[in-house]
C-alpha positions as a Python dict, from the first residue, in 0.01 Angstrom:
ca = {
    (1, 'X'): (0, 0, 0),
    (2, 'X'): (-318, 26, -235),
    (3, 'X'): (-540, 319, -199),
    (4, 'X'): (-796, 471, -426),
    (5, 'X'): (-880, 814, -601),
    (6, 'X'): (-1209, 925, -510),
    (7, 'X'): (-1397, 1104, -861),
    (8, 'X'): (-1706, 1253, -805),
    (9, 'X'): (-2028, 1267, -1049),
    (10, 'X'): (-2171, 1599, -876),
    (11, 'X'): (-2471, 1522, -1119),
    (12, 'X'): (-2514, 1194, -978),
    (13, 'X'): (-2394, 1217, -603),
    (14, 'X'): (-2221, 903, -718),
    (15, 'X'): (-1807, 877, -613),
    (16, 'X'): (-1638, 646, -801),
    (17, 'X'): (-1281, 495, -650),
    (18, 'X'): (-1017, 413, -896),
    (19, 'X'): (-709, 209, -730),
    (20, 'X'): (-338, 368, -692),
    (21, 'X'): (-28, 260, -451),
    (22, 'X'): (134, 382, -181),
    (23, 'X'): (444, 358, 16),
    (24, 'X'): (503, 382, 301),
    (25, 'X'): (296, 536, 631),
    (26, 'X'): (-18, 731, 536),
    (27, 'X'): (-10, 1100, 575),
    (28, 'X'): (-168, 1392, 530),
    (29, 'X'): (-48, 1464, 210),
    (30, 'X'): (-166, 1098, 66),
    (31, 'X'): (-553, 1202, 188),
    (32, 'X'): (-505, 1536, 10),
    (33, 'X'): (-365, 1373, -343),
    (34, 'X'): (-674, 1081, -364),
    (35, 'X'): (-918, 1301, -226),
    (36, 'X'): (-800, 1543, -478),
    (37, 'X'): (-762, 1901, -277),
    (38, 'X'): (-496, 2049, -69),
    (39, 'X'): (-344, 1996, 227),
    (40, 'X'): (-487, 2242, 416),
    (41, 'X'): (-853, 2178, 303),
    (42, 'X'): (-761, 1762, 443),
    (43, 'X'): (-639, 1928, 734),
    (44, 'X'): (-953, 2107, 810),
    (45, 'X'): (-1191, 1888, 685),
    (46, 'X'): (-1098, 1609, 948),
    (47, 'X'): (-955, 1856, 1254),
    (48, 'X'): (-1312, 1731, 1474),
    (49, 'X'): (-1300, 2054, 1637),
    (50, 'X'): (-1472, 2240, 1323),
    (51, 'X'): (-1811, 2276, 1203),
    (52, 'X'): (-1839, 1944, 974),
    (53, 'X'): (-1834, 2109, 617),
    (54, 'X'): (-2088, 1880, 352),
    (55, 'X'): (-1915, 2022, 35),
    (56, 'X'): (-1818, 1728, -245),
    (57, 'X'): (-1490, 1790, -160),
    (58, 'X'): (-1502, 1734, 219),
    (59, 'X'): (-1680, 1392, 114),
    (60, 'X'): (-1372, 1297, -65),
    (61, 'X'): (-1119, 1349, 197),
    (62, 'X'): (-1329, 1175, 503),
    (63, 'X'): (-1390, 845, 212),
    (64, 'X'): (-993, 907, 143),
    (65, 'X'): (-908, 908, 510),
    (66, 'X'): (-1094, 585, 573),
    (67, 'X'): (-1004, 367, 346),
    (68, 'X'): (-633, 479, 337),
    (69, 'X'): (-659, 396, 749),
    (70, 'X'): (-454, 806, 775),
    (71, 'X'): (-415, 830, 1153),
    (72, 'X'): (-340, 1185, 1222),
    (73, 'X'): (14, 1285, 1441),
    (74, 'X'): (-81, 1306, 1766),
    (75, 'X'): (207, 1603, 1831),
    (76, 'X'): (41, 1775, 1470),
    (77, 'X'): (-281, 1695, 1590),
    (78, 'X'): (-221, 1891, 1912),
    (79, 'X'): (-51, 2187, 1875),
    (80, 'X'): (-404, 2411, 1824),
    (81, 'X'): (-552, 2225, 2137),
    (82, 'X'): (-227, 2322, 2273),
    (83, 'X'): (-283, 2693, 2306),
    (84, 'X'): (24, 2839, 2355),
    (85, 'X'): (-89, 3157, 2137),
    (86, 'X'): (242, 3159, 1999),
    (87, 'X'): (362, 3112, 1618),
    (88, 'X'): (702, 3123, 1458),
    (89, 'X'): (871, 3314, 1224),
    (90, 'X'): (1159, 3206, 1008),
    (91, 'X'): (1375, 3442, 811),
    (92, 'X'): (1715, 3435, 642),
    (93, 'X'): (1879, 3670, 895),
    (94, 'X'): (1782, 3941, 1083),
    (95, 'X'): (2130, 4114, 984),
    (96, 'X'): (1896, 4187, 653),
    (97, 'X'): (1731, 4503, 735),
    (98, 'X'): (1396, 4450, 500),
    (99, 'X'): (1349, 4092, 711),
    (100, 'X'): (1423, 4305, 1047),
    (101, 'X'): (1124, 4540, 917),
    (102, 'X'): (911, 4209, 800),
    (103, 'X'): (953, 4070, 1168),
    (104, 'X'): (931, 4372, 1353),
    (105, 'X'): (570, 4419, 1145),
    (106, 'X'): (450, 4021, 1206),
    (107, 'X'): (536, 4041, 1553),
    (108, 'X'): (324, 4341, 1619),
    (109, 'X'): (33, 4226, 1419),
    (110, 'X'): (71, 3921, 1606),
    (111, 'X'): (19, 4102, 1919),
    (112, 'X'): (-314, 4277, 1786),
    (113, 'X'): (-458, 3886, 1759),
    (114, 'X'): (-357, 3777, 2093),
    (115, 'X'): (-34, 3604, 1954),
    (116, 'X'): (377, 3611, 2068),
    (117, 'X'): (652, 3553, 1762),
    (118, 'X'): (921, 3393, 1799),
    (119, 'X'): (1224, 3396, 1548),
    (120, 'X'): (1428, 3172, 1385),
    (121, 'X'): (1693, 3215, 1104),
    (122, 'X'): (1834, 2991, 830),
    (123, 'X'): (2098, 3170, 648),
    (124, 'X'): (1860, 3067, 386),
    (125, 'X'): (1948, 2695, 372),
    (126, 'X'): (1709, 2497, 335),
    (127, 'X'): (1864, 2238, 539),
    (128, 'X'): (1886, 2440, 851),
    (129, 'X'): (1525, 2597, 747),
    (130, 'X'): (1379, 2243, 806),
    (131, 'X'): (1557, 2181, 1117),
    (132, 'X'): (1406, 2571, 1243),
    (133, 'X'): (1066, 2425, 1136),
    (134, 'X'): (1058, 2136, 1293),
    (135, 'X'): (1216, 2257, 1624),
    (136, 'X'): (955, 2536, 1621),
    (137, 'X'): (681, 2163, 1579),
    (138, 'X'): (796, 2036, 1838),
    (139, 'X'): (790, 2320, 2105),
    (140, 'X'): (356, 2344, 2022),
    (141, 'X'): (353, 2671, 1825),
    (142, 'X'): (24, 2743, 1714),
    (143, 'X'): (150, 2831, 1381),
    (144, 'X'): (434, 2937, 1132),
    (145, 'X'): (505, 3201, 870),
    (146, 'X'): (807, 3188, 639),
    (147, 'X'): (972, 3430, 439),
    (148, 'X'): (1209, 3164, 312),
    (149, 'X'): (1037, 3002, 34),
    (150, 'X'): (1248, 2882, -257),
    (151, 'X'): (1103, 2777, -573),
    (152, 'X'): (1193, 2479, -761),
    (153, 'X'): (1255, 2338, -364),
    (154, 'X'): (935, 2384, -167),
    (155, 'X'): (1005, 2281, 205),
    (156, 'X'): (689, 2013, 236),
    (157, 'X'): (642, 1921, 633),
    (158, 'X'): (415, 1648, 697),
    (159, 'X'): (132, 1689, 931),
    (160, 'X'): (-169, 1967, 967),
    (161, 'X'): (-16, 2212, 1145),
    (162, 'X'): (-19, 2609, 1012),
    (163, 'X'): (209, 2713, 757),
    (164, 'X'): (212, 3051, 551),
    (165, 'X'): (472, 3205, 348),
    (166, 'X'): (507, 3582, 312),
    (167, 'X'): (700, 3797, 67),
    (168, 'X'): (816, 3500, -162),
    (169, 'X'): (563, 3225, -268),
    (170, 'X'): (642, 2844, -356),
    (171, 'X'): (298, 2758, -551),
    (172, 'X'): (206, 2552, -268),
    (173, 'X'): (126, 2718, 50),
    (174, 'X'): (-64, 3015, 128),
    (175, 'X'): (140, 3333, 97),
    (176, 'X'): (63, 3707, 187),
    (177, 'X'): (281, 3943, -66),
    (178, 'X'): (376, 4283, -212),
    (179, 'X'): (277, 4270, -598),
    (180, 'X'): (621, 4232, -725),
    (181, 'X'): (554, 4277, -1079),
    (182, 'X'): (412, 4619, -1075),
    (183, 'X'): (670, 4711, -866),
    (184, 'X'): (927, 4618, -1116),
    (185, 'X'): (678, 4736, -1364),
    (186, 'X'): (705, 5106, -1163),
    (187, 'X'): (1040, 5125, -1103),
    (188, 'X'): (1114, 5098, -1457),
    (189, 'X'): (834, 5303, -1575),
    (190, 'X'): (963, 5579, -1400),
    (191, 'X'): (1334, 5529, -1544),
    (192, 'X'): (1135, 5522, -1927),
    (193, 'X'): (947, 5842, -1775),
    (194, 'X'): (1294, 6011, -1764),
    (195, 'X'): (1375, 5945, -2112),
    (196, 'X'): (1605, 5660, -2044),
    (197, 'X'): (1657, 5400, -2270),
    (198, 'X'): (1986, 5205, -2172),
    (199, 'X'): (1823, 5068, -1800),
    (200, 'X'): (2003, 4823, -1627),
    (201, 'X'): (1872, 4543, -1385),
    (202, 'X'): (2047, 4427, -1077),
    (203, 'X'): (1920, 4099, -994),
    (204, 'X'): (1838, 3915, -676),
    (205, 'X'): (1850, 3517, -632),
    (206, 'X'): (1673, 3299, -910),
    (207, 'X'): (1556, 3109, -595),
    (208, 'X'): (1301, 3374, -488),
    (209, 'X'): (982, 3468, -639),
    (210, 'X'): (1041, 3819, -544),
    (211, 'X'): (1303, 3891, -750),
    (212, 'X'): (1144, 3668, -1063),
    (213, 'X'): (838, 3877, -1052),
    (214, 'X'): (1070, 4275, -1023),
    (215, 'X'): (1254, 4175, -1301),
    (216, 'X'): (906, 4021, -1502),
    (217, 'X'): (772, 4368, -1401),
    (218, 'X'): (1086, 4534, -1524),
    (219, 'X'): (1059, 4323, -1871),
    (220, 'X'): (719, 4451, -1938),
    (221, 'X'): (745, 4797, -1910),
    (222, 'X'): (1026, 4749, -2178),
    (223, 'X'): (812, 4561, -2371),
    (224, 'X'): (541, 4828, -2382),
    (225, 'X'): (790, 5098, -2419),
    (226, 'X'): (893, 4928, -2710),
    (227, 'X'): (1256, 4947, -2576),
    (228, 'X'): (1431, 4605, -2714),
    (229, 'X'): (1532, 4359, -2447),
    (230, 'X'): (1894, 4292, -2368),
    (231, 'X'): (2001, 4024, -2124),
    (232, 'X'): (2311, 4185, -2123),
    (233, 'X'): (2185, 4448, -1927),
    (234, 'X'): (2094, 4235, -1591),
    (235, 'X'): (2361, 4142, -1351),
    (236, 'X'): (2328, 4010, -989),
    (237, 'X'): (2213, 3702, -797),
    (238, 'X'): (2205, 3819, -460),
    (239, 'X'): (2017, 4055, -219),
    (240, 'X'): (2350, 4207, -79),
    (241, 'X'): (2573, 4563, -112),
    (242, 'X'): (2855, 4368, -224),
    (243, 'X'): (2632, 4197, -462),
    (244, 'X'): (2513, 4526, -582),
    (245, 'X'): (2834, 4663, -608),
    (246, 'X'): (2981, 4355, -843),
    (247, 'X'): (2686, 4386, -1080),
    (248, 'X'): (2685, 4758, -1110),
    (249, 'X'): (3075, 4707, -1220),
    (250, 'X'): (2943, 4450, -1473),
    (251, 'X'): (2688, 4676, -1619),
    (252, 'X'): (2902, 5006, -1639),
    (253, 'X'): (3207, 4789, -1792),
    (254, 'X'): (2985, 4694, -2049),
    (255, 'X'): (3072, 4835, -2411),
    (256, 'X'): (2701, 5054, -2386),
    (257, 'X'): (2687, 5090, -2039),
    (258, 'X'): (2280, 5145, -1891),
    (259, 'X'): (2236, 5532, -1816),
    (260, 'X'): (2025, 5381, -1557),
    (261, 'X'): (1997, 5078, -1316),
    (262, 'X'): (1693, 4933, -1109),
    (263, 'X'): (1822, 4703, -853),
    (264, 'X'): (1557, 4489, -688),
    (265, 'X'): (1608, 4569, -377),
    (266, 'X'): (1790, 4885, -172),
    (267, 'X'): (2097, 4673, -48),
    (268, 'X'): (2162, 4629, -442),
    (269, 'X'): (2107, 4987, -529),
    (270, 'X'): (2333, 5098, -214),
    (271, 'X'): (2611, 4884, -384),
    (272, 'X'): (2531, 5021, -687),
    (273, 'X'): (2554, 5341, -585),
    (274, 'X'): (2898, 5287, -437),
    (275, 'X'): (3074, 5168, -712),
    (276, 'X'): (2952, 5435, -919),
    (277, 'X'): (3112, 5687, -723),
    (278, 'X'): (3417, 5533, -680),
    (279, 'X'): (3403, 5559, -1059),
    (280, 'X'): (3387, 5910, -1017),
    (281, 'X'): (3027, 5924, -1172),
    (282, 'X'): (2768, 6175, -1012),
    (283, 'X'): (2411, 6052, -911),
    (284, 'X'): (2203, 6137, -1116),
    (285, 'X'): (2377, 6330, -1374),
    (286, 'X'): (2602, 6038, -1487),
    (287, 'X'): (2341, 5729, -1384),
    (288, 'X'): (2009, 5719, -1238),
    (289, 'X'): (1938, 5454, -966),
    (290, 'X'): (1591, 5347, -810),
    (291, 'X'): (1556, 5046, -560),
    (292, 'X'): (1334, 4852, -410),
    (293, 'X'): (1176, 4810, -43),
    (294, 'X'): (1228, 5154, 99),
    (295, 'X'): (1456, 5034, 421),
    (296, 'X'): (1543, 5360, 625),
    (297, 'X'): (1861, 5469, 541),
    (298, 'X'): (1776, 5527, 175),
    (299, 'X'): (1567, 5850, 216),
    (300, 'X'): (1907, 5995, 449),
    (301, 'X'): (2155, 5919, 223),
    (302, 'X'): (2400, 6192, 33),
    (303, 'X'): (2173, 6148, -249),
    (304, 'X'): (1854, 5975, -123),
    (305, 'X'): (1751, 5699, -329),
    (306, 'X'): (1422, 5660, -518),
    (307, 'X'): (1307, 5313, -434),
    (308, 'X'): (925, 5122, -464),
    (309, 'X'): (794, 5091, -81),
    (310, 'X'): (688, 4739, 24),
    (311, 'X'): (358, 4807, 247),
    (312, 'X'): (524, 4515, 502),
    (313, 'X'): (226, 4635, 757),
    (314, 'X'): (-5, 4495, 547),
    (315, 'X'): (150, 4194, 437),
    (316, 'X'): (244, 4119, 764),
    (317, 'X'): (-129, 4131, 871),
    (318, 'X'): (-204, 3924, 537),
    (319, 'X'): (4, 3647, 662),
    (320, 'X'): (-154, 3663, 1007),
    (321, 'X'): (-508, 3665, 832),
    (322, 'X'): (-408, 3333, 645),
    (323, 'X'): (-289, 3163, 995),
    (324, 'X'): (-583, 3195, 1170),
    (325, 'X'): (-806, 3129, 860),
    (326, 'X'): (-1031, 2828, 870),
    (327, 'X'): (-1268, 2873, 608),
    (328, 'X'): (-1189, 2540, 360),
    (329, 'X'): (-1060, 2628, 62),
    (330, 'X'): (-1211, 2364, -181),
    (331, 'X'): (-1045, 2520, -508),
    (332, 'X'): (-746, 2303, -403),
    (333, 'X'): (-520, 2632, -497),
    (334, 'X'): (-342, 2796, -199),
    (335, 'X'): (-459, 3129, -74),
    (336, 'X'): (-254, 3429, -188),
    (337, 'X'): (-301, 3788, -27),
    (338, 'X'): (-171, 4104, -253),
    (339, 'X'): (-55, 4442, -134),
    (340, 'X'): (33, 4713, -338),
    (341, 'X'): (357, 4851, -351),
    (342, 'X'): (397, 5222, -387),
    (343, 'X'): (688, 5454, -631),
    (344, 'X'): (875, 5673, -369),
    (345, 'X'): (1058, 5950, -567),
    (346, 'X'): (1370, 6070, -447),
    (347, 'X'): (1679, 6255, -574),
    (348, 'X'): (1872, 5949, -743),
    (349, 'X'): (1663, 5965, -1049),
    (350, 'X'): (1669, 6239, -1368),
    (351, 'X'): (1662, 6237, -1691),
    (352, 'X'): (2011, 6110, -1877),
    (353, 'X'): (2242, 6372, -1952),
    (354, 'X'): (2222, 6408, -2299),
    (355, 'X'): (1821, 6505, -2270),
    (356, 'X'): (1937, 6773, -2010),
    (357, 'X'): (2190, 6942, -2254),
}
């Protein structure tokens, strides 16, 4: 199939069309990539029911439409007539505490817009996390918000119906987040505050933006410490005690073990924590430990942990925000809503030993 790609002289008013090909049926996504702007703003530029925008860029996805003969889904094209007032939620599990806390916050800013959430988990595969999305399609949701985005893998659904990531980010969707890199950039700070030098990193998946950004965050304030980066000193690929415990033993078997560790998120330190005591070490006076998310056990355990609080209230309330937006976004990049995380000092962190002596 032959379409065209619409360029615009915004001088001029003039649009010139230069030919491509397509395969197969016409979607969404086709009108977006000739008219040259995102899904979302193709989406809203031809759903009938909103105020007919005259931007350049709204002129390029109506031409793109018509001469690509795009015939929107009629079960897409329905589910905001259908008004069920209800959106879904996907998440890896809700055996995850932080994603029982990220629900628990959605659903009830949900409810303050007149909205029911429904859940669905994925065990984060993707293949499952497409089936969840389109099952949730299919039974007229008026919207969905995922906390399952993968990068190097975004999950692409054709059609214009509502999708918004929150906590990770793909690049390609809107997305309502905690600023990841300062919190990395925090946690760390505050282990440099303390005089350590030797700070290990327990890592999360390579998959997930979160942990990308924490350890980015964690690499900087290195960097301007002017403490020399060591890969050997991260560990970790997983957001789980049991992967916090195997990294921790990685780390403190290494031949100049970190007096200190940052894992990305609290399930991490926890492990952590564990296997440093079952090396007999004492928290803090043998290894300082700060963690990430602020989930409720950390502030009640024998040592309470320092850890960088996500504000989940108001990312949850960013991601509703970005549902029921309909102002056009003609930039063509997706929306992206910060909050700022916040350093919660406990009792797991001191200065290293040999600064105390």
């Amino acid at each position: 199939m032959t379409g065209q790609r619409l360029d615009v002289n915004p001088r001029r008013g003039e649009i010139a069309v230069t030919p491509i090909t397509l395969t197969g049926v016409v979607t969404l996504r086709d009108v977006a990539r000739v008219a040259g702007v995102s899904i979302s703003t193709a989406s809203r530029v031809l759903d009938e029911r909103l105020p007919a925008s005259k931007s350049a860029a709204a002129a390029r996805v109506r031409v793109a439409a018509a001469d690509l003969g795009y015939v929107r889904d009629p079960l897409a094209a329905g589910l905001r007539r259908s008004g069920t007032s209800t959106i879904g939620v996907i998440v890896p599990r809700l055996t995850d505490t932080v994603m029982a806390m990220l629900y628990e916050e959605i659903a009830a800013a949900a409810a303050a817009r007149g909205l029911f959430a429904v859940v669905a988990t994925t065990q984060d595969d993707p293949a499952v996390e497409r089936v969840a999305v389109q099952s949730l399609l299919h039974r007229r949701v008026d919207g969905i918000i995922r906390a399952t985005a993968r990068t190097g893998s975004p999950l692409r659904i054709d059609g214009d119906s509502r999708q918004v990531l929150v906590l990770r980010t793909d690049g390609i969707h809107p997305a309502s987040i905690g600023d990841d890199h300062l919190g990395g950039y925090l946690a760390t700070r505050k282990l440099i505050d303390h005089g350590h030098t030797r700070i290990g990193l327990i890592m999360g998946p390579e998959y997930a933006t979160t942990a990308v950004q924490r350890r980015a965050g964690y690499r900087a304030a290195l960097t301007e410490a002017g403490i020399p980066l060591d890969d050997s000193l991260i560990a970790g690929d997983a957001y789980t005690m049991e992967a916090g415990e195997a990294a921790a033993q990685i780390l403190l078997d290494h031949s100049e073990p970190p007096t200190a560790i940052f894992a990305v998120n609290d399930n991490n330190a926890i492990g952590a924590m564990s296997t440093a005591a079952a090396r007999g070490l004492t928290i803090p006076d043998d290894l300082s430990i700060i963690g990430y998310n602020d989930i409720p056990v950390v502030s009640r355990l024998p040592v309470p942990l320092t850890t960088i609080r996500e504000p989940f209230n108001h990312i949850a309330r960013g991601a509703i925000d970005l549902l029921l937006d309909e102002t056009p976004n003609d930039s063509g990049e997706p929306r992206t809503i910060v909050a700022t995380p916040t350093l919660i000092p406990r009792k797991s962190t001191a200065a290293p030993r040999h600064l105390r002596s």
